[in-house]
C-alpha positions as CSV (number, residue, x, y, z in Angstrom):
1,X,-55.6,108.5,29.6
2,X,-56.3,111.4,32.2
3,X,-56.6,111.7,35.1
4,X,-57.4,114.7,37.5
5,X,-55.1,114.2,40.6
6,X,-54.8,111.2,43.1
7,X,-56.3,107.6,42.4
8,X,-57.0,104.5,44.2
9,X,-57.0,102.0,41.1
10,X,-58.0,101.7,37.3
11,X,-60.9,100.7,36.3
12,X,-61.4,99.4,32.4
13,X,-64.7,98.7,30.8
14,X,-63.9,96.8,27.0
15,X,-66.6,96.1,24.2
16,X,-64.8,92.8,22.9
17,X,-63.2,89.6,24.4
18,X,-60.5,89.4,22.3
19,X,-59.2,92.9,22.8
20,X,-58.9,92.3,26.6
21,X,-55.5,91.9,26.8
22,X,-54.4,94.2,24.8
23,X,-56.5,96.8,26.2
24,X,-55.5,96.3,29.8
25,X,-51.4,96.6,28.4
26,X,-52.4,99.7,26.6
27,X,-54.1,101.6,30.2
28,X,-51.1,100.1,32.3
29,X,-48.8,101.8,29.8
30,X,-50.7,105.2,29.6
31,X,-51.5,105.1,33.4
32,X,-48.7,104.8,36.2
33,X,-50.2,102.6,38.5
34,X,-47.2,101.7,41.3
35,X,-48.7,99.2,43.4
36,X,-52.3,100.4,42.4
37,X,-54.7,97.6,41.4
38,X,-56.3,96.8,38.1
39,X,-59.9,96.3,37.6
40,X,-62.1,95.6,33.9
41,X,-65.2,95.2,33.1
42,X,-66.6,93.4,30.0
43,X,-69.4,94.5,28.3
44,X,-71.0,91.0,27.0
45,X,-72.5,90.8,23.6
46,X,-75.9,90.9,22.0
47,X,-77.6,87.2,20.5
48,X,-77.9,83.7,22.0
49,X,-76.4,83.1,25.0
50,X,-74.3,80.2,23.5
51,X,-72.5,82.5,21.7
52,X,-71.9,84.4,24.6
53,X,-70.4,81.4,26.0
54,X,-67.2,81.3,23.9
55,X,-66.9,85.0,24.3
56,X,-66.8,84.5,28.2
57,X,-64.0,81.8,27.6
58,X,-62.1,84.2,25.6
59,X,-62.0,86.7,27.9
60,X,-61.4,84.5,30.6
61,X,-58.4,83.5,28.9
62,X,-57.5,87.2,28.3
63,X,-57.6,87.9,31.7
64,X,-55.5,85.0,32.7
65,X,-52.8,86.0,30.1
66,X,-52.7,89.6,32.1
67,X,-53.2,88.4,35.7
68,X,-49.7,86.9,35.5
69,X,-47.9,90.4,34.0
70,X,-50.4,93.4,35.2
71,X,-51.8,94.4,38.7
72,X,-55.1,92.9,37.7
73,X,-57.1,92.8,41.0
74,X,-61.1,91.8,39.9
75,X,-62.6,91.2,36.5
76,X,-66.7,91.5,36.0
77,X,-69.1,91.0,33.2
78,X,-72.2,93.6,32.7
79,X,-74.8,93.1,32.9
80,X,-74.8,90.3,35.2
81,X,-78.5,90.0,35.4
82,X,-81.1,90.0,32.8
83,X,-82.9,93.0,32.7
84,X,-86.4,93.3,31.4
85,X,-85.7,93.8,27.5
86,X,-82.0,92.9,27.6
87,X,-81.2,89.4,28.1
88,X,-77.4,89.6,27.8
89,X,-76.9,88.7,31.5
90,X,-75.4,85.5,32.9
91,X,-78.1,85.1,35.4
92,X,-81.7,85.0,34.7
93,X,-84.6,87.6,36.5
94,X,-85.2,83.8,38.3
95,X,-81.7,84.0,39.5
96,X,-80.5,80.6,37.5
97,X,-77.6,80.8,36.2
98,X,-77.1,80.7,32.5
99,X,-74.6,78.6,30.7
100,X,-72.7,81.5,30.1
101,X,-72.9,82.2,33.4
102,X,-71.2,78.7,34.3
103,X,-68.6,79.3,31.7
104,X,-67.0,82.4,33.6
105,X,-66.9,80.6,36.7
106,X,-65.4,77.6,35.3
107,X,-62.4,79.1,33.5
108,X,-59.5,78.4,35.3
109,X,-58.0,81.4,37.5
110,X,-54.1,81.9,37.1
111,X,-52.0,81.2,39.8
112,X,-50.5,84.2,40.7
């Protein structure tokens, strides 16, 4: 990774749940962070949105795994709300939220 001069924090975007963790290890290597915090986003998948379920669980496990070893400071799914002609968001143009939705918010956050 580069970077051009003085940061606040890191900020990683990732295409697949089950890469999560090992995609946050590989930035914190590349990257010195020293007391810097961690952010990721997760892009969530095309389909049904009870497939997206399990990916949300997996990542929420992911980022459990690295909130106990890394500098992880926030996690966020995009898009968070549907948008007209992509329905991959976890709340609905009505603002209900989707079972995936509930998923995210119900896997449990490390103690840290």
């Amino acid at each position: 990774a580069e970077r051009g001069g003085p940061f606040d924090g890191l900020g990683v975007r990732g295409g697949h749940e089950s890469d999560t963790l090992g995609l946050l290890h590989r930035a914190v290597d590349e990257v010195e962070l020293t007391d810097k915090p961690l952010t990721v986003t997760y892009a969530l998948p095309t389909g049904r949105d009870a497939d997206r379920e399990l990916a949300i669980e997996r990542f929420g496990q992911q980022i459990a795994e690295a909130a106990a070893g890394l500098p992880l400071e926030a996690a966020f799914v995009t898009p968070t709300f549907d948008l007209l002609g992509d329905e991959r968001g976890i709340i609905t143009r009505d603002r209900d939220l989707k079972d995936s939705g509930r998923m995210l918010f119900e896997t449990p956050s490390p103690s840290v």
